[in-house]
C-alpha positions as CSV (number, residue, x, y, z in Angstrom):
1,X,135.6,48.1,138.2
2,X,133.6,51.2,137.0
3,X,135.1,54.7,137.2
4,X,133.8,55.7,140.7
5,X,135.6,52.1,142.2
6,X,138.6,52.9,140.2
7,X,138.5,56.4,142.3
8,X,137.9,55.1,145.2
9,X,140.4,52.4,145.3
10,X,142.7,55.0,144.4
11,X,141.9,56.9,147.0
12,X,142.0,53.9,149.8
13,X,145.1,53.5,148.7
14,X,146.6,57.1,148.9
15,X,145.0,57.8,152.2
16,X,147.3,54.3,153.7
17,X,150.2,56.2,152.0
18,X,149.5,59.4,154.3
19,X,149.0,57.3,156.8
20,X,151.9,55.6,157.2
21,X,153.9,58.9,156.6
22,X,152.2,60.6,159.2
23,X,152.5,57.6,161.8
24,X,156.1,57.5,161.3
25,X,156.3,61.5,162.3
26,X,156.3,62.6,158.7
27,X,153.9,65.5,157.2
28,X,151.6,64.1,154.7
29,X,149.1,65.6,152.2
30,X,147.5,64.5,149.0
31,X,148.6,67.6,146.6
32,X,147.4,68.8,143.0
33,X,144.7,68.0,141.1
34,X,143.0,65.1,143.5
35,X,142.0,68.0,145.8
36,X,141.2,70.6,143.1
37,X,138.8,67.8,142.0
38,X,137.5,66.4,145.0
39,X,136.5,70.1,145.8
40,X,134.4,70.0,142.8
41,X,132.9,66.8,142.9
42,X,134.3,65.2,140.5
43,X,136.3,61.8,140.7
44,X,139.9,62.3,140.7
45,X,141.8,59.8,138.0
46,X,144.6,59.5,140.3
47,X,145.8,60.8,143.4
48,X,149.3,62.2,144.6
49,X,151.0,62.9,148.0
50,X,153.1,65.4,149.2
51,X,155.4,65.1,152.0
52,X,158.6,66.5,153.6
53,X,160.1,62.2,153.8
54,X,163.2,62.5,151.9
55,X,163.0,59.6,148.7
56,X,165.4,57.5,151.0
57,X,162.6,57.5,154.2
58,X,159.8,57.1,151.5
59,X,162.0,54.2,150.3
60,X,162.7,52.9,154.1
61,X,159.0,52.9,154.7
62,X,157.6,51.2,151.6
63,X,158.0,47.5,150.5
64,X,157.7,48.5,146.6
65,X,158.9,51.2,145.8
66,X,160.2,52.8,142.2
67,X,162.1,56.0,141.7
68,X,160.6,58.2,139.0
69,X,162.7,61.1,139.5
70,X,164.4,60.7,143.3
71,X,166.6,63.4,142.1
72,X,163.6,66.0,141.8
73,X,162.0,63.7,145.2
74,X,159.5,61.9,143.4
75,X,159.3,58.4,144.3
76,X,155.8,55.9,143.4
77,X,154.8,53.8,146.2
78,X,152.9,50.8,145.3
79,X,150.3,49.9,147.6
80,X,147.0,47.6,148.0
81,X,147.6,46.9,144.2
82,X,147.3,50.9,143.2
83,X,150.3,53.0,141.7
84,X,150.7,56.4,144.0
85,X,153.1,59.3,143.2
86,X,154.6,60.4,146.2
87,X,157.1,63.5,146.0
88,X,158.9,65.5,148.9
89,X,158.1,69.1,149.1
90,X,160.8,70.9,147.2
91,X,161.1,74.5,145.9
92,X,163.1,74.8,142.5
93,X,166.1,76.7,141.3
94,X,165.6,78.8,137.6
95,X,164.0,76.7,134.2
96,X,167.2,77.4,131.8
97,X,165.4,74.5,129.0
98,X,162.1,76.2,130.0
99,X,161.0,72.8,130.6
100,X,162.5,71.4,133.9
101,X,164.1,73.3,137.3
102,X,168.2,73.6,136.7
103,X,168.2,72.9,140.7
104,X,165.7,70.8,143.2
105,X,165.8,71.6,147.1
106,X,163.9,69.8,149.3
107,X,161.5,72.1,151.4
108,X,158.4,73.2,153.1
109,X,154.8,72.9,152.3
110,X,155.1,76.7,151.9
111,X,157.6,76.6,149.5
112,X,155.8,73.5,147.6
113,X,153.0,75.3,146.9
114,X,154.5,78.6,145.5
115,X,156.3,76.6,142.9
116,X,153.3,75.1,141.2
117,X,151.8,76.4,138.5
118,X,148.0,77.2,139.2
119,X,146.6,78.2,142.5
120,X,143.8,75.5,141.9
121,X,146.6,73.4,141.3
122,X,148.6,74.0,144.9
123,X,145.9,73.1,147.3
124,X,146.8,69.9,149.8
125,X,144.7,67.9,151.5
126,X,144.8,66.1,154.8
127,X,142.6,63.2,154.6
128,X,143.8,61.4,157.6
129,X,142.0,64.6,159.4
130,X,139.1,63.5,161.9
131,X,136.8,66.3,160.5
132,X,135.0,66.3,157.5
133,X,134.6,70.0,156.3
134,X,132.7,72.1,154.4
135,X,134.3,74.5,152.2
136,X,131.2,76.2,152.3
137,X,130.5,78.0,148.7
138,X,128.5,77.4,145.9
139,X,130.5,74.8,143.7
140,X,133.0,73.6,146.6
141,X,131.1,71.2,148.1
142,X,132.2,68.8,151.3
143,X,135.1,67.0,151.6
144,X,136.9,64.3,153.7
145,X,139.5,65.9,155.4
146,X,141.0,69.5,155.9
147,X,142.1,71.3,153.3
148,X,145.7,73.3,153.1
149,X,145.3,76.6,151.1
150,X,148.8,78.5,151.3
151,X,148.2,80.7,147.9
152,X,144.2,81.4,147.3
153,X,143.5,78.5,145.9
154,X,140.1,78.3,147.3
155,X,138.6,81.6,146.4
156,X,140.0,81.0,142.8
157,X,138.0,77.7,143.1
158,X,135.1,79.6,144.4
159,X,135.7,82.0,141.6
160,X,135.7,79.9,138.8
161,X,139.2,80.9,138.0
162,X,142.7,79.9,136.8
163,X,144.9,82.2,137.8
164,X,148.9,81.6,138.7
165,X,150.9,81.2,141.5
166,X,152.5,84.1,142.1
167,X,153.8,86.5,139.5
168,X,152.1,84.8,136.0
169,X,155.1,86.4,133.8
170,X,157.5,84.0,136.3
171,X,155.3,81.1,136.2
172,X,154.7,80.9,132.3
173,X,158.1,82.2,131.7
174,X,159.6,78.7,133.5
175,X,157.8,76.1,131.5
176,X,155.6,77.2,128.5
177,X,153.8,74.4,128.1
178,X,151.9,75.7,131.7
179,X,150.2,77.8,128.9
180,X,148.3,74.6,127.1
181,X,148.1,73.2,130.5
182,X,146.3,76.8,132.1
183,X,143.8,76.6,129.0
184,X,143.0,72.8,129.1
185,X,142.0,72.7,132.9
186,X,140.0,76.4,131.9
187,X,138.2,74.6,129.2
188,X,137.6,71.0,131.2
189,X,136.8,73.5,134.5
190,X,134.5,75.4,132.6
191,X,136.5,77.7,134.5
192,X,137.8,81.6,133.0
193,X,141.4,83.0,132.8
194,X,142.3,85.5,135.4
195,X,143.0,88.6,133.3
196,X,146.7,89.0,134.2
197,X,147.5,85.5,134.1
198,X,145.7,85.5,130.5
199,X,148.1,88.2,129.7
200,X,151.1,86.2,130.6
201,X,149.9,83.3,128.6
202,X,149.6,85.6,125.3
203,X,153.0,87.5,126.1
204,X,154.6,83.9,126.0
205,X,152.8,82.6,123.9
206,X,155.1,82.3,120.7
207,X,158.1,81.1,123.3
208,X,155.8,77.8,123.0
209,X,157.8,77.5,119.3
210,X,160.7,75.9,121.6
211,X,158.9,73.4,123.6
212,X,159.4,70.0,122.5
213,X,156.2,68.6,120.2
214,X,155.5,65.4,122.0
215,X,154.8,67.3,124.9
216,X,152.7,70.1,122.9
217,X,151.1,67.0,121.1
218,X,150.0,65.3,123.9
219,X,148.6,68.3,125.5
220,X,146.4,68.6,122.4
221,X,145.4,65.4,122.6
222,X,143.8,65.8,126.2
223,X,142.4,68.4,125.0
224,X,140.7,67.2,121.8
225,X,139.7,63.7,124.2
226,X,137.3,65.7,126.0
227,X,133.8,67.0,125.8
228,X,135.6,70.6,126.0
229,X,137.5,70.4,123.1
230,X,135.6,73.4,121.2
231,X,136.6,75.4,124.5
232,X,140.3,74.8,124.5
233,X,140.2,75.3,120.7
234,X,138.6,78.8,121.6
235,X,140.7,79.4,124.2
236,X,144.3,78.4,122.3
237,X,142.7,81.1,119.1
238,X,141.9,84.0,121.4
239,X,145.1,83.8,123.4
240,X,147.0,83.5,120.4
241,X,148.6,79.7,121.0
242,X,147.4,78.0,117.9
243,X,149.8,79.3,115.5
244,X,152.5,78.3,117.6
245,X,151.2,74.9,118.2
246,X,149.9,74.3,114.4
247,X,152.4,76.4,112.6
248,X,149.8,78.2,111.1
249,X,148.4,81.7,111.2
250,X,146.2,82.5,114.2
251,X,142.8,81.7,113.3
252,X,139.9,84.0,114.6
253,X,137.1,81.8,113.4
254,X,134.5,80.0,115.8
255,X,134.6,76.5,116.1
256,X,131.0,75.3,115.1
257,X,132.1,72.0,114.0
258,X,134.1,71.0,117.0
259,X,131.3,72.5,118.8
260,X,129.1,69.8,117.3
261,X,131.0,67.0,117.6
262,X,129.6,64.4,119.7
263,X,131.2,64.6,123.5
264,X,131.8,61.0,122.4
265,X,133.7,61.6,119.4
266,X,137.0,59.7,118.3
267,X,140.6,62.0,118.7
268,X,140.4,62.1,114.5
269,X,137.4,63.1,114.7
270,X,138.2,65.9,116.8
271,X,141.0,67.0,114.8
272,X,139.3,66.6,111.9
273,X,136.6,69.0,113.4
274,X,139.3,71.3,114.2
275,X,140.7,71.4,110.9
276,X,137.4,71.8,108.9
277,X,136.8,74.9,111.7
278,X,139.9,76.8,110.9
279,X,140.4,75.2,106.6
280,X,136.7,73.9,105.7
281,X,135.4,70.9,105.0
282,X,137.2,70.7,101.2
283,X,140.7,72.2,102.7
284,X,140.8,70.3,106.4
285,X,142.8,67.5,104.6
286,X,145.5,69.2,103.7
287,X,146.4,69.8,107.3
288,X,147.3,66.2,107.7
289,X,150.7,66.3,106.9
290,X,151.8,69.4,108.6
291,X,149.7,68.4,112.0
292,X,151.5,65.0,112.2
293,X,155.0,67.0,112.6
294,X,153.6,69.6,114.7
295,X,151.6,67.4,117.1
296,X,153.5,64.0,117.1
297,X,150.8,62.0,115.6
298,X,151.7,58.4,115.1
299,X,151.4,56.8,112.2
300,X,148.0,55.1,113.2
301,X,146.9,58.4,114.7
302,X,147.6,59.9,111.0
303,X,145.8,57.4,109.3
304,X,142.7,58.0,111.2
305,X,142.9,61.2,110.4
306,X,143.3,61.1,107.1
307,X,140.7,58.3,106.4
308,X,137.9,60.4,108.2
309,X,138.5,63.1,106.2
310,X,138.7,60.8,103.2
311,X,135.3,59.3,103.3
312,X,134.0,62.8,104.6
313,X,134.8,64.5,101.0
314,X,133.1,60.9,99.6
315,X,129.9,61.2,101.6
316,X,129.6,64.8,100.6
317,X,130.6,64.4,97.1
318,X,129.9,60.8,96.0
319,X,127.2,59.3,98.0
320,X,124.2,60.0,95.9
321,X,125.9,58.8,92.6
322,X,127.3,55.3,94.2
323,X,126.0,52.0,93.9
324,X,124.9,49.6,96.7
325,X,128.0,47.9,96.5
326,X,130.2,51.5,97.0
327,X,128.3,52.5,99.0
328,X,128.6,49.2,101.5
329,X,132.4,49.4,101.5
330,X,132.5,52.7,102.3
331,X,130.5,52.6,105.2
332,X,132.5,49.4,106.7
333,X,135.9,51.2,105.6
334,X,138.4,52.9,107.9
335,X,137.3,56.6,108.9
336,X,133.7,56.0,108.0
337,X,132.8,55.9,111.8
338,X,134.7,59.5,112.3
339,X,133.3,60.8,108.8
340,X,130.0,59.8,109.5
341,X,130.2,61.7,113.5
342,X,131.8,64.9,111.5
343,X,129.0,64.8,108.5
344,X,126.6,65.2,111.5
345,X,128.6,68.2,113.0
346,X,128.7,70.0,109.4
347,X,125.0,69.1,108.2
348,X,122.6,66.9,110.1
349,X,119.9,66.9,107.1
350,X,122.6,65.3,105.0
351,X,123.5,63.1,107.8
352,X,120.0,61.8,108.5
353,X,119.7,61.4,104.6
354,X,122.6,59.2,104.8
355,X,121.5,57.2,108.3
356,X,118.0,56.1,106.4
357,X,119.9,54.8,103.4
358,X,122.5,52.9,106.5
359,X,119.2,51.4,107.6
360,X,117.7,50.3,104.4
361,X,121.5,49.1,103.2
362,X,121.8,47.2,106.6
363,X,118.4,45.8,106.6
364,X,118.5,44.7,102.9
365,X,118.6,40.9,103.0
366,X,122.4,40.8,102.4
367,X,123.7,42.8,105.3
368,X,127.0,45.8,105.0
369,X,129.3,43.6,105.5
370,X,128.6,39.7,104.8
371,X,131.4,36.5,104.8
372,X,132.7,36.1,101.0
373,X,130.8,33.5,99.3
374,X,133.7,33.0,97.5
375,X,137.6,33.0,98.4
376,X,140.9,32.8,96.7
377,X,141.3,29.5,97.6
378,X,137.8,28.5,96.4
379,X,139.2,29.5,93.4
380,X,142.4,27.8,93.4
381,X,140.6,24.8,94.2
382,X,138.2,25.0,90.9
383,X,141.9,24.9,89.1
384,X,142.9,28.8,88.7
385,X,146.2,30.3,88.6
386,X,146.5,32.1,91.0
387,X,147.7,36.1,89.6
388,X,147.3,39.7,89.8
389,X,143.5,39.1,88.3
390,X,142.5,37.7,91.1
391,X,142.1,40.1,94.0
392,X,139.7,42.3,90.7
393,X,137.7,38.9,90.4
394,X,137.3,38.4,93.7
395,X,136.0,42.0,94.3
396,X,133.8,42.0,91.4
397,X,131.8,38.9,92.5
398,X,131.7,40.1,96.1
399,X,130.3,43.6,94.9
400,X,127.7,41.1,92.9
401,X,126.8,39.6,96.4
402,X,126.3,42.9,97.9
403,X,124.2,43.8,95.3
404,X,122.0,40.4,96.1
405,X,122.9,39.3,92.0
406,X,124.0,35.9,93.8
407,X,122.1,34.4,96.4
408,X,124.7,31.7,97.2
409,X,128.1,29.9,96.6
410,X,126.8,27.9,93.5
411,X,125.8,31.3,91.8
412,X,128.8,33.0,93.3
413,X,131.2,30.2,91.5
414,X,129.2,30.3,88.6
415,X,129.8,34.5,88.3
416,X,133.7,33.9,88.8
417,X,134.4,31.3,86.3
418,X,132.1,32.8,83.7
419,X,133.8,36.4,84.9
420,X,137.3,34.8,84.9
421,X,138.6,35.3,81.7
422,X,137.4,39.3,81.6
423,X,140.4,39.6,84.6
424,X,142.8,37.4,83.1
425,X,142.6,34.6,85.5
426,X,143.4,31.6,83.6
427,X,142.7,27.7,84.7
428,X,145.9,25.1,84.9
């Protein structure tokens, strides 16, 4: 299924969910983001319901069930093949760890609402409703259903603002990470920060030194996985986040690269972007190191990373003064994808320079990347001990047939044994 079914099937399945709750004398809303999207027109990636069932009625009136967090009244509710969060309506006690509530009571819709952390954020939705409504402003389109606004959530919508629930000190002052959150939906939204709660963010905004980095890593990665990315990197410099989250200064330059960047573009790519925007395009690599401890990067996201940046410097530096052969291993080597999308985000004349060499490399007879006419075991078979000359023999004749110097195996067998004895590979 595409995107839109994917939505949709969600949605089926969410609106069954109500359904049920609501036939069995229960109150019933889809809550968060689903509506905040929906009101936009835009598809919704999942959906969630709110309701004042306790976990153990959520639990008496589902087949499959799993508990998530029944403590906090969040329960997921598997129905017509589709995974649906389904909490109780709570309000929450004070955030001691800044992270999570010290105390959970279940509650009203009322209450529910206030404790969330964006008014965009705390609209509910009924879409069992008969009436299909129109919000009725300019980028709030129709909707199925009747929408729930208990804290201004549709004027801020209206608006084209993020503002918090309630007092923004209290909100950001719970969990700081509401701060990364506030400028990633701002940045995907296309949406500004309501002045106060902008001030909030930035009064906060070193406190975000105690939030755990997988959390602030994978906030980072939304970010950088969307077409906004040069937005929320705005954003996280002017509101003074970035230091915190990188562990460097506060940068205060734009972000052309990142700006650049394809909407398409890899997550190393992105980062790398990021890093050539605040370190250039001869410093960026050095971040490497310090951005896998202060983001969580895996191992495979590190590597990425660094071999984008990598072949970057060598298609800047070394391009023009490499052979065929170089040059068809760099460009069928790990990061040369992201190098090549961030060499077009630095200095398209360059990268257009480069893309008619691809073409004539790639259309040259031989191909980037052909099978080996020649393998170790070839080798082995003509009677050679195997040994450490053997990988350098192997690579030499292969740069040979990238070259086009040997047009088949014969003359590819012919180059290694006459090339053996240069590498030390000896016959039995």
């Amino acid at each position: 299924m595409g995107q839109h079914e994917d939505s949709q099937a969600a949605r089926g399945a969410a609106v069954s969910v109500v359904r049920r709750l609501q036939d069995a004398g229960h109150v019933a809303y889809f809550a968060g983001g689903c509506v905040r999207d929906e009101l936009l027109g835009l598809e919704p990636t999942d959906y969630d319901v709110a309701t004042d069932a306790t976990p153990d009625a959520i639990r008496g009136l589902f087949a499959r069930t799993s508990e998530v967090g029944a403590a906090f009244g969040v329960m997921i509710v598997r129905e017509q093949h589709q995974s649906i969060e389904v909490a109780t309506f709570r309000e929450e006690g004070a955030y001691t760890d800044k992270r999570r509530p010290d105390e959970v009571r279940f509650s009203t819709p009322e209450h529910d609402a206030k404790r969330r952390d964006y008014t965009v954020n705390a609209l509910l939705l009924d879409p069992v409703a008969l009436d299909e409504r129109d919000a009725g402003s300019e980028g709030v389109g129709t909707i199925h259903g009747h929408v729930i606004d208990l804290v201004g959530g549709m004027d801020d919508l209206r608006a084209g603002l993020i503002r918090a629930v309630g007092d923004p000190n209290d909100r950001l002052g719970e969990d700081h990470l509401r701060a990364l959150r506030g400028v990633r939906l701002a940045a995907r939204l296309g949406f500004e920060i309501e002045a106060r709660t902008a001030s909030a963010i930035r009064e906060h905004a070193s406190e975000l030194v105690g939030v755990s980095r997988e959390r602030i890593g994978e906030e980072v990665r939304r970010m950088m996985g969307h077409s906004s990315r040069a937005r929320a990197a705005g954003l996280m410099q002017t509101l003074g986040l970035d230091g915190p989250v990188l562990g460097e200064a506060l940068g205060e330059a734009p972000t052309p690269v990142l700006g650049a960047l394809d909407a398409g573009a890899s997550p190393a790519a992105a980062l790398g972007a990021w890093a050539i925007d605040r370190a250039g395009a001869d410093a960026a690599l050095g971040a490497v190191g310090p951005w896998r401890e202060r983001l969580m990067l895996s191992n495979d996201e590190q590597r990425a990373l660094r071999a984008a940046l990598e072949r970057l410097g060598e298609l800047r530096h070394d391009w023009a003064s490499m052979d065929v052969a170089r040059r068809k291993r760099l460009l069928c080597s790990a990061g040369a994808e992201d190098a090549m999308a961030l060499l077009a985000a630095i200095d398209p004349a360059a990268h257009g320079e480069i893309e008619r060499d691809v073409d004539a490399l790639a259309g040259d007879g031989v191909g980037l990347a052909p099978l080996a006419l020649v393998s170790g075991d070839d080798l082995v078979g003509a009677g050679f001990e195997p040994g450490p000359g053997f990988k350098a023999l192997l690579d030499a004749v292969y740069d040979a047939q990238l070259e086009g110097r040997v047009g088949g195996r014969d003359e590819a067998m012919a180059l290694a044994v006459g090339e053996a004895e240069k590498f030390g590979v000896t016959r039995r």
